[in-house]
N, C-alpha and C positions, 0 to 999 in steps of 0.2 A: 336679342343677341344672336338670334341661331341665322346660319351662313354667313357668317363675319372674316373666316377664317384665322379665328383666336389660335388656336391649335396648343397645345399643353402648357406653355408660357402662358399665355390669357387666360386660361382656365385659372392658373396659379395666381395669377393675380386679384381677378375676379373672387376666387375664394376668398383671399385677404379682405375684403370689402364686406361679403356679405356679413357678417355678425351686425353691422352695423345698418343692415339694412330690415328694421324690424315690422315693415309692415308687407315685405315681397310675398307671395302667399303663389306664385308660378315662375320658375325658371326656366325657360328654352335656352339652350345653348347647340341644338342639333346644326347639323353639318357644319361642324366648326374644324371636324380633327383635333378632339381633342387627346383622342385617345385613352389607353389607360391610365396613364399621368394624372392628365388632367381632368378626369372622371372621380380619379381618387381624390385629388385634392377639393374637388367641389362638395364630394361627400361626405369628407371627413370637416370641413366649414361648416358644411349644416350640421352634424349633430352639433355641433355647438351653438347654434343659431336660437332664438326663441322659436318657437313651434310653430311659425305663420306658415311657411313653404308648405305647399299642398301637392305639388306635381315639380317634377324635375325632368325635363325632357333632355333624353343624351342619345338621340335615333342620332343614326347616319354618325357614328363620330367612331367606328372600329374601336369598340370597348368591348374587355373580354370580362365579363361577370364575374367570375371566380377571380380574379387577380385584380381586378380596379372596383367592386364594388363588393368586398365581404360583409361588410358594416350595414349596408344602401337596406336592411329588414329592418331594421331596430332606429330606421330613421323617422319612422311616424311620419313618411310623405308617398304617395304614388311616385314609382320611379319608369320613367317610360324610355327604353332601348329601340 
C-alpha cells in the first residue's frame, strides 16, 4: 500500500477492513499522507485486531506521535515513523 496516496480518507477506510484481515502480520502504508487522522484510525483498528500485525510502517506520512499515536505502546506491534 505505501505511496498510493490514500491520504486520511484511505487510511479510514483501510482500518474498517483490517479486523477482518487475520492472517496480515506487516502493514506499510508510508508515503501515503496520511497524516494524523489517518495514523490514528489505523491504530486504533489494530488494537482491535487478532495479534498477527507485527510492523506498521507510517514513515513519510507527517504523523505527530503525541496526537495520532498515544495508544501505538500497548499495541504489541513494532511501529515504524
Amino acid at each position: 500500500m505505501a505511496s498510493n496516496g490514500i491520504g486520511a480518507a484511505g487510511a479510514r477506510a483501510l482500518a474498517g477492513a483490517l479486523p477482518r484481515c487475520e492472517s496480515m502480520w506487516y502493514l506499510s502504508v508510508s508515503d501515503n499522507a496520511v497524516g494524523d487522522e489517518g495514523a490514528a484510525a489505523l491504530v486504533a483498528a489494530l488494537a482491535l485486531c487478532p495479534p498477527s500485525v507485527e510492523h506498521l510502517d507510517l514513515q513519510c506520512n507527517n504523523v505527530n506521535v503525541a496526537r495520532a499515536l498515544p495508544r501505538a505502546p500497548n499495541l504489541g506491534c513494532q511501529v515504524y515513523l
